[in-house]
Legacy VTK file of the C-alpha trace (Angstrom):
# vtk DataFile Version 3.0
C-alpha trace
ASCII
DATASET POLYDATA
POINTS 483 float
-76.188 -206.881 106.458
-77.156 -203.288 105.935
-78.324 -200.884 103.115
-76.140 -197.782 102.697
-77.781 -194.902 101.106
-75.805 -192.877 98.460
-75.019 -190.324 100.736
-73.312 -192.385 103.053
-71.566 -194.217 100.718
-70.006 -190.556 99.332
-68.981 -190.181 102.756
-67.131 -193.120 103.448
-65.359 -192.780 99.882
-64.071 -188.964 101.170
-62.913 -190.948 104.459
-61.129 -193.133 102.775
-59.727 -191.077 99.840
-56.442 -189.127 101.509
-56.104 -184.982 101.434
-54.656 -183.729 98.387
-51.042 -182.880 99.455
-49.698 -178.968 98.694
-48.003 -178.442 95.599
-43.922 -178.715 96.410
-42.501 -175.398 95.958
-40.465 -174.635 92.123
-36.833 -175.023 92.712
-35.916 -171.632 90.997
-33.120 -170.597 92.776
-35.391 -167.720 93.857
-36.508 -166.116 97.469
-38.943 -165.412 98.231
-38.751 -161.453 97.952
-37.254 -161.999 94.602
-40.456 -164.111 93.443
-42.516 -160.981 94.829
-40.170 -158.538 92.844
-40.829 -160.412 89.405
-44.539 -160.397 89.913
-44.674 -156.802 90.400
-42.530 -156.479 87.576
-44.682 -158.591 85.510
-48.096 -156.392 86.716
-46.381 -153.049 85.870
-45.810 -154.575 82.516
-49.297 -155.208 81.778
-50.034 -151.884 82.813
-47.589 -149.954 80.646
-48.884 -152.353 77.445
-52.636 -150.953 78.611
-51.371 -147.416 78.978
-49.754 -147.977 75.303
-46.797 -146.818 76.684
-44.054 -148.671 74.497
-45.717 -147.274 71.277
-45.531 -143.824 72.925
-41.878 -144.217 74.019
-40.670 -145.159 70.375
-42.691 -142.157 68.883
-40.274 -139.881 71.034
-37.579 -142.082 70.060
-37.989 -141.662 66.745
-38.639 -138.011 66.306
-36.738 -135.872 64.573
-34.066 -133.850 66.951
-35.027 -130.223 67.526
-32.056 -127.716 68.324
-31.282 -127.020 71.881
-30.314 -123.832 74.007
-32.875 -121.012 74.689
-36.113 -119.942 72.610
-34.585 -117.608 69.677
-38.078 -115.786 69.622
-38.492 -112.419 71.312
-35.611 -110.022 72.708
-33.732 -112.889 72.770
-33.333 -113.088 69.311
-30.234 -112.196 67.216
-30.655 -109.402 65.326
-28.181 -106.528 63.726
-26.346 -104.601 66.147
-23.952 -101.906 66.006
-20.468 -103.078 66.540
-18.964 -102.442 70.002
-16.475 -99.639 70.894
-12.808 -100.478 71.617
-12.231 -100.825 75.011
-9.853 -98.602 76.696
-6.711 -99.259 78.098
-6.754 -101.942 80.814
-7.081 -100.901 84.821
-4.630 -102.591 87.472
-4.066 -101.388 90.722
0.039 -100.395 92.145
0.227 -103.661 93.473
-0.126 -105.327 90.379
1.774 -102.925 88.677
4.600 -103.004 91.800
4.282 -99.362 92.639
4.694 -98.396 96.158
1.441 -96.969 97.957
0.564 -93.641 98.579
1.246 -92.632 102.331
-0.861 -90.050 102.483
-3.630 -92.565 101.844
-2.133 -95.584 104.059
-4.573 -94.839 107.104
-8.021 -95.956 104.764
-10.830 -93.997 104.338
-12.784 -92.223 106.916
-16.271 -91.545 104.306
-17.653 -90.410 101.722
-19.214 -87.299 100.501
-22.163 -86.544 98.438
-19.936 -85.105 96.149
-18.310 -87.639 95.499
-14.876 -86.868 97.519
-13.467 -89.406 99.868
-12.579 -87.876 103.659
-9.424 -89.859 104.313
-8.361 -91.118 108.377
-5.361 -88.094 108.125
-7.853 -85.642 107.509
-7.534 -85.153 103.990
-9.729 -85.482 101.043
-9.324 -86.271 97.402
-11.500 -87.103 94.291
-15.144 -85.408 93.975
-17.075 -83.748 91.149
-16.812 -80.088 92.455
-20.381 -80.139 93.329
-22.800 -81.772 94.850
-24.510 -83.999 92.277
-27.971 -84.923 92.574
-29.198 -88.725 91.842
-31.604 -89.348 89.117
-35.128 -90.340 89.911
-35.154 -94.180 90.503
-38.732 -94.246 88.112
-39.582 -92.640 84.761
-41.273 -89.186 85.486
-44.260 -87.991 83.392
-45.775 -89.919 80.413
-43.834 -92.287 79.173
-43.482 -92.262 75.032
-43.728 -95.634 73.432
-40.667 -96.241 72.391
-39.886 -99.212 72.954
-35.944 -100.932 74.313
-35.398 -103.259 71.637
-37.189 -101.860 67.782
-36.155 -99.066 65.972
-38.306 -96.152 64.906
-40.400 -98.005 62.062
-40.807 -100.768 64.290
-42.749 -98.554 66.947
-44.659 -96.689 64.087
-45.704 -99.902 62.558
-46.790 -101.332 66.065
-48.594 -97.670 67.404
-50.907 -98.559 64.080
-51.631 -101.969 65.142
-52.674 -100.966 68.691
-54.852 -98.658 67.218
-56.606 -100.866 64.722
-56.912 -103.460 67.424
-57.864 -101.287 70.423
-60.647 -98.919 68.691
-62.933 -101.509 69.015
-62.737 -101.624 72.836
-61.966 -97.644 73.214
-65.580 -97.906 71.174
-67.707 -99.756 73.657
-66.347 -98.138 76.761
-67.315 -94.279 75.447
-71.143 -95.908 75.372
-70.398 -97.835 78.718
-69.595 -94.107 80.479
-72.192 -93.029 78.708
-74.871 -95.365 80.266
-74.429 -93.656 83.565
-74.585 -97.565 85.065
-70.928 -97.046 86.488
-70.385 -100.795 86.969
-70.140 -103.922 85.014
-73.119 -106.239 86.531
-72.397 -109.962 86.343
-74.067 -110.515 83.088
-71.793 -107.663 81.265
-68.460 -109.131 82.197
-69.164 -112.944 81.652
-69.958 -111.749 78.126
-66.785 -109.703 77.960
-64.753 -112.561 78.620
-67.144 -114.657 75.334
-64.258 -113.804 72.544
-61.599 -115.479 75.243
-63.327 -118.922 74.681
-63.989 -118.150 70.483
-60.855 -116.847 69.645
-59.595 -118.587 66.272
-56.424 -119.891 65.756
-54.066 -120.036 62.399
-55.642 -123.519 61.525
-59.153 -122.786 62.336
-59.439 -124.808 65.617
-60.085 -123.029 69.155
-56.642 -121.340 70.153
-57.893 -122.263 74.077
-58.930 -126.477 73.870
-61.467 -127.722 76.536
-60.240 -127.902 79.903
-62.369 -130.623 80.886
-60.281 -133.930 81.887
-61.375 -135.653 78.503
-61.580 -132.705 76.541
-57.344 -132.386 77.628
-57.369 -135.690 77.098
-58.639 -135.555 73.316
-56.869 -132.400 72.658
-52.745 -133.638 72.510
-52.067 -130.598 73.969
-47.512 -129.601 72.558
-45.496 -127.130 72.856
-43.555 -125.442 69.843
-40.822 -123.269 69.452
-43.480 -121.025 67.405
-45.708 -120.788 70.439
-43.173 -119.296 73.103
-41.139 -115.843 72.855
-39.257 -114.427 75.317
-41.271 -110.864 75.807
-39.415 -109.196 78.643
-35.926 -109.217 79.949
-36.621 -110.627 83.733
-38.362 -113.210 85.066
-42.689 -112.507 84.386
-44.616 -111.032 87.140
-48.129 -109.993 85.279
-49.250 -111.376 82.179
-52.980 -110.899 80.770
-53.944 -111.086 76.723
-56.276 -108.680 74.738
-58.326 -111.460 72.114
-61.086 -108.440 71.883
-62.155 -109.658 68.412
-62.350 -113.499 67.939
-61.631 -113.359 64.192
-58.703 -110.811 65.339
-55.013 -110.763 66.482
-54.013 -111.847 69.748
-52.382 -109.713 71.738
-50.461 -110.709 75.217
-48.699 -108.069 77.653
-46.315 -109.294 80.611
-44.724 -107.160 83.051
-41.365 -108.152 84.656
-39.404 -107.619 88.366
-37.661 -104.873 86.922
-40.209 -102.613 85.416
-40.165 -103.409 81.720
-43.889 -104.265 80.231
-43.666 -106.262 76.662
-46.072 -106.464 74.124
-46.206 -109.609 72.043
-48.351 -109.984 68.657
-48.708 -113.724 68.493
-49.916 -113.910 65.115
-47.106 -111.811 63.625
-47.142 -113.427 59.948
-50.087 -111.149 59.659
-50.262 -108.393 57.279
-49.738 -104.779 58.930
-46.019 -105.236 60.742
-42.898 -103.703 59.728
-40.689 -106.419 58.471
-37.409 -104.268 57.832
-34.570 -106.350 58.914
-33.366 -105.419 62.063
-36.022 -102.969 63.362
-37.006 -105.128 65.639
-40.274 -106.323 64.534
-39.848 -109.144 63.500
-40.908 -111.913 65.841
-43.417 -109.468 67.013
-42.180 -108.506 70.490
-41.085 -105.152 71.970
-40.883 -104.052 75.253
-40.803 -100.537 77.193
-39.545 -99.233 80.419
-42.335 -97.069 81.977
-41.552 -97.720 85.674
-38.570 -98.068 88.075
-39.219 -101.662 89.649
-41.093 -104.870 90.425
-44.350 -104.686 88.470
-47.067 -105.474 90.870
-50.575 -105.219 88.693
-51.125 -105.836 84.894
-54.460 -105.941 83.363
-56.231 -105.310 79.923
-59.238 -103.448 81.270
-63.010 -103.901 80.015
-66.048 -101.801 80.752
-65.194 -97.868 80.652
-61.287 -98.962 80.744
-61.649 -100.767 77.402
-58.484 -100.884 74.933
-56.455 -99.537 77.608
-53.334 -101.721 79.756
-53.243 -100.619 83.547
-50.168 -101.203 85.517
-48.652 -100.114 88.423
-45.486 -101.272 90.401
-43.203 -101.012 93.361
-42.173 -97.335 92.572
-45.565 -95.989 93.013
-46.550 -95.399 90.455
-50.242 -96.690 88.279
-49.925 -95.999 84.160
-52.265 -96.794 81.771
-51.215 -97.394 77.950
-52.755 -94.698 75.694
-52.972 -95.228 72.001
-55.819 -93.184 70.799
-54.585 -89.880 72.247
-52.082 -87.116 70.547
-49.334 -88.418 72.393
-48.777 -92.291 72.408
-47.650 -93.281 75.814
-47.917 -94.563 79.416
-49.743 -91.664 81.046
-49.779 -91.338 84.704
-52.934 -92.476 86.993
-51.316 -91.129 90.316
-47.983 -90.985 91.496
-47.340 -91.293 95.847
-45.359 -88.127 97.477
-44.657 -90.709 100.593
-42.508 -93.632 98.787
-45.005 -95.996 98.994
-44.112 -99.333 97.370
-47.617 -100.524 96.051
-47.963 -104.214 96.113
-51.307 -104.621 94.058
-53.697 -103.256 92.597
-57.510 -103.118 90.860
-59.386 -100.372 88.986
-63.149 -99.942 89.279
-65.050 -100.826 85.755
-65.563 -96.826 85.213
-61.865 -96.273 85.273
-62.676 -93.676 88.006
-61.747 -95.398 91.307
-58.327 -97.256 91.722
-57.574 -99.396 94.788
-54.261 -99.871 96.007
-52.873 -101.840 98.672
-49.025 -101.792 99.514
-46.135 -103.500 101.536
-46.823 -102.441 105.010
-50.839 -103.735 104.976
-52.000 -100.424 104.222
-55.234 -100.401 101.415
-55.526 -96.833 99.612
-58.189 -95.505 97.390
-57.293 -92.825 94.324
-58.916 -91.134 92.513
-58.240 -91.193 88.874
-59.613 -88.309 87.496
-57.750 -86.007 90.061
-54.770 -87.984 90.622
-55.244 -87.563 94.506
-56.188 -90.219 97.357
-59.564 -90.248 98.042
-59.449 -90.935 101.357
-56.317 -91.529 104.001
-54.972 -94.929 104.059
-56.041 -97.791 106.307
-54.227 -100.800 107.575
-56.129 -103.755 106.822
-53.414 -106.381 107.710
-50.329 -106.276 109.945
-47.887 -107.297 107.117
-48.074 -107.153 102.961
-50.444 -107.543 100.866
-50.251 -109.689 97.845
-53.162 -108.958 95.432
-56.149 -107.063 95.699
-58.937 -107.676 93.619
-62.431 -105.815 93.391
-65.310 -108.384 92.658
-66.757 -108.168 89.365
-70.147 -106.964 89.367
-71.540 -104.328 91.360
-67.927 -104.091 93.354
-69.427 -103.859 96.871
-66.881 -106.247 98.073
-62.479 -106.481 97.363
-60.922 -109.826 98.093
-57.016 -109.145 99.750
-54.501 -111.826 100.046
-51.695 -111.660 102.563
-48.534 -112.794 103.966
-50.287 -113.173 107.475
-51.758 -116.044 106.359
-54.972 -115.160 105.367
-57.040 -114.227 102.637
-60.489 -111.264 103.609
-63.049 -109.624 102.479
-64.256 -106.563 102.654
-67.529 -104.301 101.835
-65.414 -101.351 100.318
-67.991 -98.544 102.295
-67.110 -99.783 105.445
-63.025 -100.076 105.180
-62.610 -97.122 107.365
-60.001 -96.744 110.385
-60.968 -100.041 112.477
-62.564 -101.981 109.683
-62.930 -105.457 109.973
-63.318 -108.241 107.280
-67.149 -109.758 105.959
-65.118 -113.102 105.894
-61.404 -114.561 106.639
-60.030 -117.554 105.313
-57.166 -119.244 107.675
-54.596 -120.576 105.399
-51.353 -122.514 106.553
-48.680 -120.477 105.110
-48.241 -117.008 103.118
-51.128 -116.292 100.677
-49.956 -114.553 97.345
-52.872 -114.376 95.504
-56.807 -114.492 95.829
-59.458 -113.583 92.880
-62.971 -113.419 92.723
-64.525 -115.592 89.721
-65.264 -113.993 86.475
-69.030 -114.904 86.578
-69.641 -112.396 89.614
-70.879 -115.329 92.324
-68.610 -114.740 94.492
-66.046 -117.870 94.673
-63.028 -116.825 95.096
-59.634 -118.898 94.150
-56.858 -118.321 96.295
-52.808 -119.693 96.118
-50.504 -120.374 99.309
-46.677 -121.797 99.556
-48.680 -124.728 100.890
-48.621 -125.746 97.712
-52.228 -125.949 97.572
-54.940 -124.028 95.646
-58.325 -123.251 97.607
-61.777 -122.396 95.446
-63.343 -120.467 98.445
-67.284 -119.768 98.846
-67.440 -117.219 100.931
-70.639 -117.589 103.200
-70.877 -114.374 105.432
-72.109 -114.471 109.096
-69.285 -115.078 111.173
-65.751 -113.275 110.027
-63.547 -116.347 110.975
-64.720 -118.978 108.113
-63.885 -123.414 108.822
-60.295 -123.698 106.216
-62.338 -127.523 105.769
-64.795 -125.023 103.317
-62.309 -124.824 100.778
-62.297 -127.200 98.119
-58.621 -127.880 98.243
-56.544 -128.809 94.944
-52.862 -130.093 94.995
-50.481 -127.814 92.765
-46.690 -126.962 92.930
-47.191 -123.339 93.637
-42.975 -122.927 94.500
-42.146 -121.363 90.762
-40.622 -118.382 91.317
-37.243 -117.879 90.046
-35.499 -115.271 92.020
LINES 1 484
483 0 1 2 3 4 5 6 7 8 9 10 11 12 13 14 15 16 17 18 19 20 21 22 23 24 25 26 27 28 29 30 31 32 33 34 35 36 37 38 39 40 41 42 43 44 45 46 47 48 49 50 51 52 53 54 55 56 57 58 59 60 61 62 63 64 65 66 67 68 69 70 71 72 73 74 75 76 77 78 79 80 81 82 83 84 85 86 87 88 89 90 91 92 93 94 95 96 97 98 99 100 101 102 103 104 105 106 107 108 109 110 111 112 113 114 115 116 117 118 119 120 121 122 123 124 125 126 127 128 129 130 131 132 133 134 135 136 137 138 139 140 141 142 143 144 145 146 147 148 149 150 151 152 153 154 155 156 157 158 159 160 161 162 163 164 165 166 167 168 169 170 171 172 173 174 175 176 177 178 179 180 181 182 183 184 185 186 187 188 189 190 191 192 193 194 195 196 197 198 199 200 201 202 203 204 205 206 207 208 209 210 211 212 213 214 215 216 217 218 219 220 221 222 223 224 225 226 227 228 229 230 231 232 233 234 235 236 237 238 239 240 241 242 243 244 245 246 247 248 249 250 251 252 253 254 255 256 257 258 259 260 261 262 263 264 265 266 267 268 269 270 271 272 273 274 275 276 277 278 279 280 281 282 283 284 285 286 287 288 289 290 291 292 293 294 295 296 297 298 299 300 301 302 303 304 305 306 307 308 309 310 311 312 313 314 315 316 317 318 319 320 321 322 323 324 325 326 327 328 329 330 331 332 333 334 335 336 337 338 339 340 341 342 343 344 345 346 347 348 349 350 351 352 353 354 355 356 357 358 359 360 361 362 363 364 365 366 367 368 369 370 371 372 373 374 375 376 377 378 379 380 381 382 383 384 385 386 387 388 389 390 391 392 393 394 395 396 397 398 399 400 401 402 403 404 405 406 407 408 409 410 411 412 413 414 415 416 417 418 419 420 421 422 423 424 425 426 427 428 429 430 431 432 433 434 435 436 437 438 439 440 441 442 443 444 445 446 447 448 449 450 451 452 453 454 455 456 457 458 459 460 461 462 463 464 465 466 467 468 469 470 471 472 473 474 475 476 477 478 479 480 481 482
């Protein structure tokens, strides 16, 4: 006989006891793909009861209907008009009307005149105005009065007054900035320009501009009203900037479009201090003005020695700047080109007194502004157009351009002479239509491309040809444009 110990006894029991047999499949009727569908089902279900999702869904569901179609606020808007003329009697041509053609005209037309006449294949001609008429200039010539498309007379009045009363404050502070002799903004100056952005006060006493911090956005249940949008120009927006000057103020927002027109929109027009005559035009708070020929191509409330005043300049090239104060209300002229040149961007210097311009060949050109003539010839910095080009804030040694070559440089302004080359070049994978220093004068620049990326760029100096893997890289849908 023999003494087993305990653990030999357990082992002889797990001999002897037989492997658990595997659990016989569920006779569902169900593959095994289908089993794999319902669990996923089943997960995203959870997830959507963790995202309170249902709740969310039955909110919308339950809200009251808002009327469709387009925004009613704005030139859009429906307002008095003057009844239309009686059209006149109704054009068809001889074949419509069976009558036999003309055989002097059967061989076509050979051209066309200035004047207007048509030079037929037999030799003869017919039509023409007698003389040779000139064609209008394709862009408004001189200052342009503020008068604006869409108000009437009392409208403008009432809205000249407002533009005063909210511009003297900046007009103000840049006399004493040209006054200091300093000639630029340093770094300091402008981040404390842009202070009133970040305090301006809406209706209800909350910021008007929430965090935008991923839990301040979060917090904030950011919507959208019919109140808060206006349509402020007739074509699609090319340039928009806003004017919040005085935090316990109005807010003020100017957009330029593709065809030239530059609107003015009063946000908070319930105020006190606008015409509110039926039918003038003032009553949503919008009007808009016609001061150049084409695409607008720069729009910008300036700051510094340009304060209270809107600078814009466009395709036809030409560079305004909106003038309240003065005896005549009105876009004056900056400078106008003699050689057609279609200006693509633009920046002013802080002074108001230097104004760089770069256009749709790659040439960069420097005005200026208190003679109205280029201060130097123009250079070409890049073999095809240039997008934007933007002076950085500060001492504005340096101007960023962005470019449909591809690339986005920058350049030390004294040294952008004939055979300049870039301080730095960023490589991008596509076209580049816009790059911008930061507002806090260190130098980062953010830049867009049809990539559809955006790139917050450092540059670092040294070599010109910087590594694209620098760029802090940030998806976005940058295809918007509505042509």
């Amino acid at each position: 006989a023999s003494v087993g110990t305990p653990a030999a006894a357990e082992g002889k029991a797990s001999r002897a006891t037989p492997p658990a047999s595997k659990p016989e499949p569920v006779d569902d009727g169900l593959t095994d793909f289908e089993r794999e569908r319902e669990a996923l089902i089943a997960r995203n279900k959870e997830r959507m009861q963790a995202l309170n999702i249902g709740v969310l869904a039955s909110e919308v569901a339950t809200a009251p209907a808002t009327k469709s179609g387009p925004i009613q606020r704005g030139i859009g808007a429906k307002r008095q008009r003057a009844p239309k003329e009686e059209p006149g009697p109704l054009r068809r041509s001889g074949r419509v009307r069976n009558v036999a053609p003309d055989p002097a005209l059967a061989g076509g037309v050979d051209y066309e005149r200035r004047d207007g006449s048509v030079m037929l294949a037999n030799g003869t001609s017919t039509g023409g105005w007698g003389e040779v008429q000139e064609r209008g200039p394709s862009r408004p010539v001189g200052p342009v009065a503020l008068e604006s498309v869409n108000g009437e007379e009392s409208a403008d009045e009432a809205f000249i007054k407002f533009l005063r009363d909210t511009l003297s404050g900046p007009i103000e502070s840049s006399t004493s900035f040209n006054k200091s002799g300093i000639g630029f903004l340093t770094a300091e100056a402008f981040s404390k320009s842009l202070e009133p952005l970040a305090k301006t006060k809406a209706k209800n006493g909350e910021l008007a501009f929430p965090p935008t911090s991923a839990a301040g956005l979060a917090k904030a249940k950011l919507s959208l009203t019919d109140e808060s949008v206006a349509k402020v120009v007739p074509r699609g927006v090319t340039h928009l900037d806003m004017a919040p000057y005085d935090p316990d103020g109005p807010l003020l927002v100017a957009a330029g479009d593709k065809d030239g027109n530059i609107g003015l929109w009063r946000v908070d027009n319930e105020d006190a201090g606008v015409s509110q005559e039926d039918g003038d035009g003032s009553e949503d708070g919008v009007l808009f003005y016609k001061p150049h020929g084409s695409y607008v191509c720069h729009l910008k409330w300036g700051r510094g020695g340009l304060g209270g005043k809107l600078i814009t300049a466009a395709y036809d090239g030409v560079v305004r700047a909106l003038d309240v104060q003065g005896g005549e209300q009105c876009f004056k002229e900056l400078f106008v080109t003699d050689d057609e040149d279609e200006f693509s961007g633009c920046d002013v210097s802080a002074d108001g007194r230097t104004i760089h311009l770069v256009d749709n060949h790659g040439n960069y050109h420097v005005v200026d502004a208190r003679s109205g003539k280029l201060a130097s010839a123009a250079v070409q910095l890049h073999e095809k157009k240039i997008n934007t080009v933007h002076l950085e804030p500060g001492a504005e040694r340096t101007i960023a351009t962005s470019c449909g070559d591809q690339t986005v440089c920058v350049w030390d302004v004294r040294k952008t002479g004939k055979g300049a080359k870039p301080l730095s070049r960023l490589q991008h994978s596509k076209s580049c239509q816009a790059a911008y220093f930061s507002p806090d004068g260190k130098g980062s620049l953010l830049t867009t491309c049809y990539d559809d990326l955006l790139r917050v760029w450092r540059p670092k100096g040294g070599a010109i040809d910087e590594d694209p893997k620098s760029a802090l890289k940030i998806k976005h849908n940058n295809q918007t444009g509505r042509w």
